[in-house]
N, C-alpha and C positions, 0 to 999 in steps of 0.2 A: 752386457750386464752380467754381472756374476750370479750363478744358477744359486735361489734361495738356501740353496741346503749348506750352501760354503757361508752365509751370513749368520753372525750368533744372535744376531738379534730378533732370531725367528724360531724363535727355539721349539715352541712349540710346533709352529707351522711346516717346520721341516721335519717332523715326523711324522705327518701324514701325507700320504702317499691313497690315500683314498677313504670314503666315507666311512669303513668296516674302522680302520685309526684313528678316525676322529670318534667313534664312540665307543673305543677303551676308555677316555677320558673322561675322570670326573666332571660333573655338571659344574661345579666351580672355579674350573680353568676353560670354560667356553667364552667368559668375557675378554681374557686373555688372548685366545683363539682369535677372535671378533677384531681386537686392536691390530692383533699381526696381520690379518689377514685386508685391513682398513690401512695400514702403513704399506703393505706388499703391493696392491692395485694401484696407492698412489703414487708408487715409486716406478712400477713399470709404464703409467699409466701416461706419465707425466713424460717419458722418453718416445713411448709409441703410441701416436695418441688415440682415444677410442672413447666411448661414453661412460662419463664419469660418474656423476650425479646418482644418476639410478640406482646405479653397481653400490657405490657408496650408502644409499639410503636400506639397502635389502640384505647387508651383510649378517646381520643377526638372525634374520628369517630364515636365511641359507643352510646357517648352521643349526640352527631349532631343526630344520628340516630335513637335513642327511641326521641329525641326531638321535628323530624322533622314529625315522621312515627306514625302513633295511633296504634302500637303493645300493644296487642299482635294481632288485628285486621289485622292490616297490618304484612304481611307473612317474617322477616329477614331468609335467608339462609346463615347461615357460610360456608368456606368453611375450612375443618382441623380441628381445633378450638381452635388452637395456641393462639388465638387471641381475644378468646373470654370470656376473667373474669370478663373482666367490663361488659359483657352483663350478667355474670350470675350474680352478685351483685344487680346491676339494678332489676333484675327481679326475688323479693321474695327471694333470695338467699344468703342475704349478712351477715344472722347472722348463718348460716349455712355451711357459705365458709371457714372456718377454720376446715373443716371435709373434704377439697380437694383429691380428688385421694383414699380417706380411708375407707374401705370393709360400706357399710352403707351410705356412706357420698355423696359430690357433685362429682360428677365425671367430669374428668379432659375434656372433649370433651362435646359441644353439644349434647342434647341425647331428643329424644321427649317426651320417658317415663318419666323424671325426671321433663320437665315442658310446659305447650303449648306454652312458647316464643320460646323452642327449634323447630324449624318448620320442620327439617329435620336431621337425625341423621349424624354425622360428625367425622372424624377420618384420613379414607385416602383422598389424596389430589384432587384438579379436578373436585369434582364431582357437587359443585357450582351451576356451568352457567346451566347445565343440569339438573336439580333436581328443579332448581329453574323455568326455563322454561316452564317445564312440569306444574310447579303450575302456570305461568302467563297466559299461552295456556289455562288451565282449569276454572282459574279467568274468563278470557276474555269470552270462551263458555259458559258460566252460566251466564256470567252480572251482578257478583258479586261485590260488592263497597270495595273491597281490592286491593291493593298493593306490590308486591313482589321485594325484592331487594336481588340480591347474591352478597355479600362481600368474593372475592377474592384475596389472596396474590400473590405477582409476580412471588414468588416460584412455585406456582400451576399451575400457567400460563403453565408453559414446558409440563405438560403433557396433552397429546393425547385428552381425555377426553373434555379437557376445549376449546381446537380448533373444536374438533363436536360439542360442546353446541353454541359455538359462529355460526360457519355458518350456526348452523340453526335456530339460533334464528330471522333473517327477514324472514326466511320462513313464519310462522303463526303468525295468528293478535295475539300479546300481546304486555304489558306495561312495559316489565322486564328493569329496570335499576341492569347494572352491575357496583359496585364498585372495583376498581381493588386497592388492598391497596401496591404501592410501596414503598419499606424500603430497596432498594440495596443501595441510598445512599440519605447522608442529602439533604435537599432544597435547588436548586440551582436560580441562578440570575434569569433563563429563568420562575419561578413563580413571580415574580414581574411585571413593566411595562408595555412594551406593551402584554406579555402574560395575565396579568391581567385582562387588557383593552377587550382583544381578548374573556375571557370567562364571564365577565360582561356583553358582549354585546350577546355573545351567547346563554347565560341561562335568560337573559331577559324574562322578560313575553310579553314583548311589540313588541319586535324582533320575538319571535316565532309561537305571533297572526298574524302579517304579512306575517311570512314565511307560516304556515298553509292556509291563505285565497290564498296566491297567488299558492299552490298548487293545493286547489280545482277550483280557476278560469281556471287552465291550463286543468286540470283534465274535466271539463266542455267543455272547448275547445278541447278537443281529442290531445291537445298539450302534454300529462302527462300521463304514462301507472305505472304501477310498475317496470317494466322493467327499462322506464325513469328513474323513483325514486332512483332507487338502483343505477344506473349509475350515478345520480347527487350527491346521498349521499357521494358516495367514493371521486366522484372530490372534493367536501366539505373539505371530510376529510382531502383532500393530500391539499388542501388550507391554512387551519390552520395547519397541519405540515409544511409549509413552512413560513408563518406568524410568528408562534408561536418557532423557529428552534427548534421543537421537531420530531424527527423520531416517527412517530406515526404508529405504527402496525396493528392499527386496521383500516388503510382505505381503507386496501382490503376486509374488509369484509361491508354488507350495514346495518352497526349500527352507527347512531351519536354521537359522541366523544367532550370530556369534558373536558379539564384539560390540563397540570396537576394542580391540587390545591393543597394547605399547608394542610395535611391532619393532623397537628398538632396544627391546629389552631381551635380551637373549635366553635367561633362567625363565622368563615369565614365558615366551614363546614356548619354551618347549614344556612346561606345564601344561599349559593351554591343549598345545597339537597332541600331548597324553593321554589329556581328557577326553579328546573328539573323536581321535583316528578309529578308532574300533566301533562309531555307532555305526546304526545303518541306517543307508538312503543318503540322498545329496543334501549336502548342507555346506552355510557359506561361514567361514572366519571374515570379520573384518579386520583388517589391524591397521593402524596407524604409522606412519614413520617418516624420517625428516630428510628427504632426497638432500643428497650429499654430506650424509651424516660421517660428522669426527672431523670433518674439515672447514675450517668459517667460510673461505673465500665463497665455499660451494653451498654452501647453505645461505647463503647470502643472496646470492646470483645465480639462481636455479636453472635459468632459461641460458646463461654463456656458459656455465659448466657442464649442461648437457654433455656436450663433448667439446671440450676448449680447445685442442691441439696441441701442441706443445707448451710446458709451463713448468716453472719454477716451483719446486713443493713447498722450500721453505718463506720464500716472501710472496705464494700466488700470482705473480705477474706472467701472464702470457709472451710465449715466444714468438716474436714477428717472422716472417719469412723474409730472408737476406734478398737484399738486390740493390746493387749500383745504377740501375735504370729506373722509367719509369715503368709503373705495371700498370697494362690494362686491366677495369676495371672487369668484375663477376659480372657473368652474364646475370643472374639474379638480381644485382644491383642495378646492373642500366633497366631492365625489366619495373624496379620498383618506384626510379627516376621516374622515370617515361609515362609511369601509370598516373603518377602525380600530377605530373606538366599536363597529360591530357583529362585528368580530374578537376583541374581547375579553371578548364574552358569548357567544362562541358557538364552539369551535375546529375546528366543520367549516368556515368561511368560509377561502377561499383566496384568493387574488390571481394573475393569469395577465397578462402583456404581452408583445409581440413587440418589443423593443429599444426601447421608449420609455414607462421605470417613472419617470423625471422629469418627463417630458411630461404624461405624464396622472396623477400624483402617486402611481402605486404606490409609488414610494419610498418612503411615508409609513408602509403596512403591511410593507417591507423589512427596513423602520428595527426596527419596533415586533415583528416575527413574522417573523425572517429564513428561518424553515422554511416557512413559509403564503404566501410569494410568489416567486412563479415568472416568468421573462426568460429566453426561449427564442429570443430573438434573432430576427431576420428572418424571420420562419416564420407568417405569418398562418394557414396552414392547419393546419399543426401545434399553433399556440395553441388551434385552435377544439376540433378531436379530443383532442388531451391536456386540454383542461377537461372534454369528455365525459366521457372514462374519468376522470378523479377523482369528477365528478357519477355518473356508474356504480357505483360503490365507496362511495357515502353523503356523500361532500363535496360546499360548496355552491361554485363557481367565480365570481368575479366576473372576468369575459374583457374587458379595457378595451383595446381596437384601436378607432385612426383611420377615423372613417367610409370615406375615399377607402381606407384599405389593408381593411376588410372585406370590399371588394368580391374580393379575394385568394383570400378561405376564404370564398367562398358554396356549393360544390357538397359543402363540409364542415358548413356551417351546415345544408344540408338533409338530407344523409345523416346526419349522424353524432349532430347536435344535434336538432331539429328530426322527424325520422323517429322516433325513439327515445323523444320527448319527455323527453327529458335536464332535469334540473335546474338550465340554467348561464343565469348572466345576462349576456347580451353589450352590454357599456357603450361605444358608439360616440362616443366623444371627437372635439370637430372637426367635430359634424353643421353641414351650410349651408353657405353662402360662408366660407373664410377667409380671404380677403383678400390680402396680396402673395406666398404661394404658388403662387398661381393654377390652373391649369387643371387639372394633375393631383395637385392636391389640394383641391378642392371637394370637401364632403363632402353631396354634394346628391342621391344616388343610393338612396340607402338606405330611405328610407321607400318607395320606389316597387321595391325589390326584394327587401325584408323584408316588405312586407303581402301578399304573394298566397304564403306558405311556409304550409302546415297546421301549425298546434298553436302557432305564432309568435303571442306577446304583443310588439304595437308602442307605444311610448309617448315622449314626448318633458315636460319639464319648463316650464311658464312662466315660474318662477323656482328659487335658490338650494334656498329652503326646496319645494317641490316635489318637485327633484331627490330629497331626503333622504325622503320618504313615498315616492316610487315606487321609491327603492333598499330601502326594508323593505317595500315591497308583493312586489318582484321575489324579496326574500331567504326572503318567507313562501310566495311562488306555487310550486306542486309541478309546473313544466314550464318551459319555454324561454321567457326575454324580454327584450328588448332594449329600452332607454331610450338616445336619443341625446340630445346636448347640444352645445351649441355652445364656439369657443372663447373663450377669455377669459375676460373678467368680467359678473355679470350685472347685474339690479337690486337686490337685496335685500339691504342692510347687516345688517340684524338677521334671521339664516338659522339662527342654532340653536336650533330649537324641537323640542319631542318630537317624531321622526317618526311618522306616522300610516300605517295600511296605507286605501292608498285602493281601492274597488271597483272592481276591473276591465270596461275599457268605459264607463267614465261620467265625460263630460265635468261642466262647470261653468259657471251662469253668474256673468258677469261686471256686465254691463249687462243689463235690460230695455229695453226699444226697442219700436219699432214702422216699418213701410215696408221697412228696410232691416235685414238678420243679418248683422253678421260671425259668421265661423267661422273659428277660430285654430288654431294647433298649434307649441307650442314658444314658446318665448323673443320671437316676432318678434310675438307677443300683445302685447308691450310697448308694442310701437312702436304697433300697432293701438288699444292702451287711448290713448294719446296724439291717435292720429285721431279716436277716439271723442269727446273732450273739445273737442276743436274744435268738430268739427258739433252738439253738445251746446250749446256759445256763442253759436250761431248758430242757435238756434232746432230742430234736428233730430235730435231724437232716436231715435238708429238702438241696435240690440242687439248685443249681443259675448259671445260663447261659449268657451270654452276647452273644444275638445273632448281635451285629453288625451291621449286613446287614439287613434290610425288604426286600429288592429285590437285586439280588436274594436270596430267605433263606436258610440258612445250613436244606437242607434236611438230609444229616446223620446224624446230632447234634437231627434231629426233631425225627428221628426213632428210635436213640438209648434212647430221653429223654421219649416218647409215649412205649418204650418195656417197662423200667426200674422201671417208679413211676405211682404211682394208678391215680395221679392228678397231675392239671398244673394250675399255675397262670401266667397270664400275664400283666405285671406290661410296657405301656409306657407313655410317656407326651406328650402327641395327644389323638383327636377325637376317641371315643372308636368304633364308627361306619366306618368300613373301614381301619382299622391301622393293626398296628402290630399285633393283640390278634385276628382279621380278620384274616388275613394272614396264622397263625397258624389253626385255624380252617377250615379253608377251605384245607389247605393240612390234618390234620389229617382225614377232612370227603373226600377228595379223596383217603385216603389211606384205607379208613377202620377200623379208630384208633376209638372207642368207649371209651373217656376218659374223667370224670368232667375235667369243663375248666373254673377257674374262669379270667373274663377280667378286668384288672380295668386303667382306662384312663381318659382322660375329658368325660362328661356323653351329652346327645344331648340337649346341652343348649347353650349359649352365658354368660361365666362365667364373674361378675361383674369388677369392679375395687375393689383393697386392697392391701394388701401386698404380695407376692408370700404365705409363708408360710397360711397365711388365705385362699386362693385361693385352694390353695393343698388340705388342712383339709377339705375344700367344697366340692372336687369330691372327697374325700376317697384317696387320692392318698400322704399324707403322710404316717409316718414312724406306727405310732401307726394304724392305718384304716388299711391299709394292714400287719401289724402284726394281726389283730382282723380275716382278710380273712382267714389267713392262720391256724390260731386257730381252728376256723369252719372247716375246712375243713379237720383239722388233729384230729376233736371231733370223738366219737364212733360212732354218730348215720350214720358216712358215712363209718365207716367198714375199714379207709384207715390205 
């Protein structure tokens, strides 16, 4: 792609080079700004693909935002960072942004290492109002001349998180203004008129020098405690919710409320954040705005333009992925098959997601039993307790949360699920590297923090059909178990076969061998069965195991694989600290087994964003890196 600054149709955009250039400019070429900067994302966007919608709906805010705020001085916190392109464009980034999501390149989230406008690292949802509080609490105690604002989507709002950050934000002196960016729906009548009227008069400077003075004169007169305060603020608030007929949620808590405002209107945005920035104490903007704004297809179809993949800008048609074969299906989708076929023999089977029933194909039982699945929004931990208590009550829960958001509702996995031996099976979608998400979303933690839980069944699938016997293994087992799987797509075209309930704890083998064992877990056996066939070519035939289970492990698979060959490799796609190749070690050194054991996994790092393949080749954990182990370890100088 040609770097923005050679295209004339950017004219404006190409002369900034950071938020200090975007506000030499007059407030009247900011819609201008808005359009280039809404044609630039779609054009890179559309080549490398990344999430569109959000980006698209927050481009006006952005620029309100570096317009109104002297960043990178003043402290922006994302929250997610869905939503945050135009802030990376803005800031140093824009001839670079065509490298999105790509091993090397700008990575798809907020990230501080990558540049100081990033104030706080961003990925999972929530964490906002709290991350950014902490820095206005610490502004304030220093008497530092900065300013912190956390931009927050409505989505993030549901979870748990963003309700602690909020009641305690009047706890301690700070200036936090919270943005709340709603996009559930377009701009309604109730932003015009008299709601107009209602927040002109409220963000006034002139209104809020009076309001302030006549505080302290009450405050002088012992008529005004903080106590008073926080009790006058809410009546406030429920004031303008009735003014304004906006049900306003936040006037149970004691922050001053803003809005809602056209959060699509770029001259009106930065009016607004003029009026506000300089009050004191936390207070929220609401603003309005129409996720994948400037673009129909995506204003249309909110939920596939999230992030589409590849597409055409000017006719919106998505890019298919090329292939003269047939492709096995998404593990996600055999997942959401399977839920169905055993939802409709059985009507205790329920369905549970935390805001992502497309993602991991709950939709499919939505569609099919719109009473039997459950989208509880941003709430990992809530997902895990509420599948409890339905598995409490006689229902069987199928709980399908993001490995990297699991880790969200672990102290609810252990209490609630887990402690109780509850009957829910927790379907960790996204297990391993996923690729240009990167870092916080690797879903590579899980196996090493689900196998040391009491009563927790761990398992992962080698392929499609796999998947579908350990999902009726999971649905027949009368306690707690989790099957992770990775994303995408697997190996196995032909995957509808009768599921089978397989025995718990007991791997498989795959190869016979002799000198040298692998031992596998999950999908990345694939790859392994591939390394096996090499050395097999070549004269050396080594063994291959598909242990299955991490918890509990096929101890007789472990004693007959530790009598039989000199050495072991253990090959999974997880955390190499604590995982499977763990597991293995810690029973060979309680058995007495003195045997080379090489481990290969993700290594103790936070692996970047790129492609999966680039990712793999990073930790050693493609096909050639662990063919080159197993070479080693089959050379003379080990005698094996």
């Amino acid at each position: 792609m040609i770097p923005v600054k050679e295209i004339q149709e950017y004219k404006l955009l190409n002369k900034i080079d950071s938020p200090a250039d975007l506000r030499k400019l007059p407030a009247k070429l900011l819609p201008r700004v808005c359009a280039e900067l809404r044609k630039y994302i779609l054009d890179v966007v559309s080549q490398h693909p990344g999430h569109l919608g959000s980006s698209l709906g927050a481009v006006e805010l952005t620029v309100a935002l570096h317009y109104v705020f002297d960043t990178p001085k003043d402290l922006l916190v994302w929250d997610v960072g869905h939503q945050a392109y135009s802030h990376k464009i803005l800031t140093g980034r824009r001839d670079s942004f065509n490298t999105l999501r790509q091993w090397n390149g700008v990575a798809g989230f907020p990230s501080p290492t990558e540049s100081e406008y990033d104030t706080f690292a961003a990925g999972h949802a929530s964490n906002s109002i709290s991350a950014a509080l902490g820095m206005a609490v610490a502004v304030a105690q220093q008497h530092q001349d900065k300013l912190v604002v956390a931009i927050i989507g409505d989505g993030s709002m549901t979870g748990g998180l963003a309700f602690e950050g909020l009641n305690n934000a009047s706890s301690h002196p700070n200036n936090l203004l919270i943005v709340l960016n709603d996009n559930n729906m377009s701009i309604d009548h109730n932003v015009g008129g008299l709601n107009r009227y209602m927040v002109d008069l409220l963000t006034s400077k002139t209104y809020n020098t009076l309001r302030y003075d006549a505080y302290r004169g009450l405050k002088k007169l012992r008529l005004m405690d903080d106590v008073r305060k926080k009790n006058v603020q809410r009546f406030s608030n429920s004031l303008k919710a009735l003014v304004s007929q906006q049900n306003i949620f936040f006037d149970g808590f004691s922050i001053r409320y803003f809005g809602p405002v056209d959060g699509n209107n770029v001259n009106r945005m930065v009016e607004v954040l003029r009026d506000i920035k300089d009050m004191h104490g936390p207070r929220i903007l609401h603003i309005k705005t129409v996720k994948g704004k400037g673009y129909l297809p995506a204003e249309k179809q909110a939920t596939i333009w999230h992030a589409p993949g590849q597409f055409d800008v000017n006719t919106g048609e998505r890019v298919p992925p090329k292939s003269d074969m047939p492709l096995p299906p998404k593990f996600q989708d055999v997942f959401g098959k399977t839920l169905v076929e055993f939802a409709q023999n059985d009507e205790r089977i329920v369905g549970v997601t935390p805001a992502m029933p497309t993602g991991c194909s709950m939709n499919m039982l939505m569609r099919a039993f719109p009473d039997r699945a459950f989208d509880v929004g941003i709430a990992e931990g809530h997902a895990v307790t509420f599948s409890a208590g339905l598995a409490k009550e006689g229902l069987i829960p199928f709980c399908n949360i993001y490995s990297s958001f699991m880790q969200r509702a672990y102290d609810q996995i252990i209490h609630d699920v887990a402690l109780q031996n509850m009957h829910v099976v927790l379907c960790l979608d996204r297990g391993g590297l996923v690729g240009e998400d990167g870092a916080t979303h690797q879903g590579v933690f899980d196996l090493a923090y689900l196998r040391i839980i009491p009563n927790m069944v761990v398992c992962s699938p080698y392929d499609e059909t796999q998947l579908r016997h350990l999902m009726l293994t999971a649905y027949k087992h009368n306690g707690p178990m989790a099957i992770r799987y990775p994303r995408g797509r697997g190996s196995e075209v032909d995957w509808q076969v009768t599921p089978e309930i397989l025995p718990i704890g007991k791997g498989r083998t795959l190869h016979e061998g002799c000198k040298v064992a692998f031992l596998t877990l999950g999908p990345i056996g694939v790859t392994v069965s591939q390394v096996v066939e090499w050395l097999h070519d070549e004269g050396m035939d080594v063994g291959h195991y598909d242990m299955v289970f991490v918890k509990p492990l096929d101890e007789d698979l472990l004693h007959r694989v530790a009598s039989q060959y000199n050495a072991i490799i253990t090959v999974e796609d997880g955390c190499i600290m604590g995982g499977m190749g763990s597991a293995v070690l810690e029973f060979f050194a309680n058995q007495g087994y003195c045997k080379p054991v090489r481990r290969i996994g993700v290594p103790d790092d936070f692996i970047p964003h790129g492609t999966s393949r680039e990712q793999y080749a990073f930790c050693g954990m493609d096909a050639e890196s662990i063919y080159r182990v197993a070479q080693e370890l089959l050379a003379e100088k080990y005698h094996i």
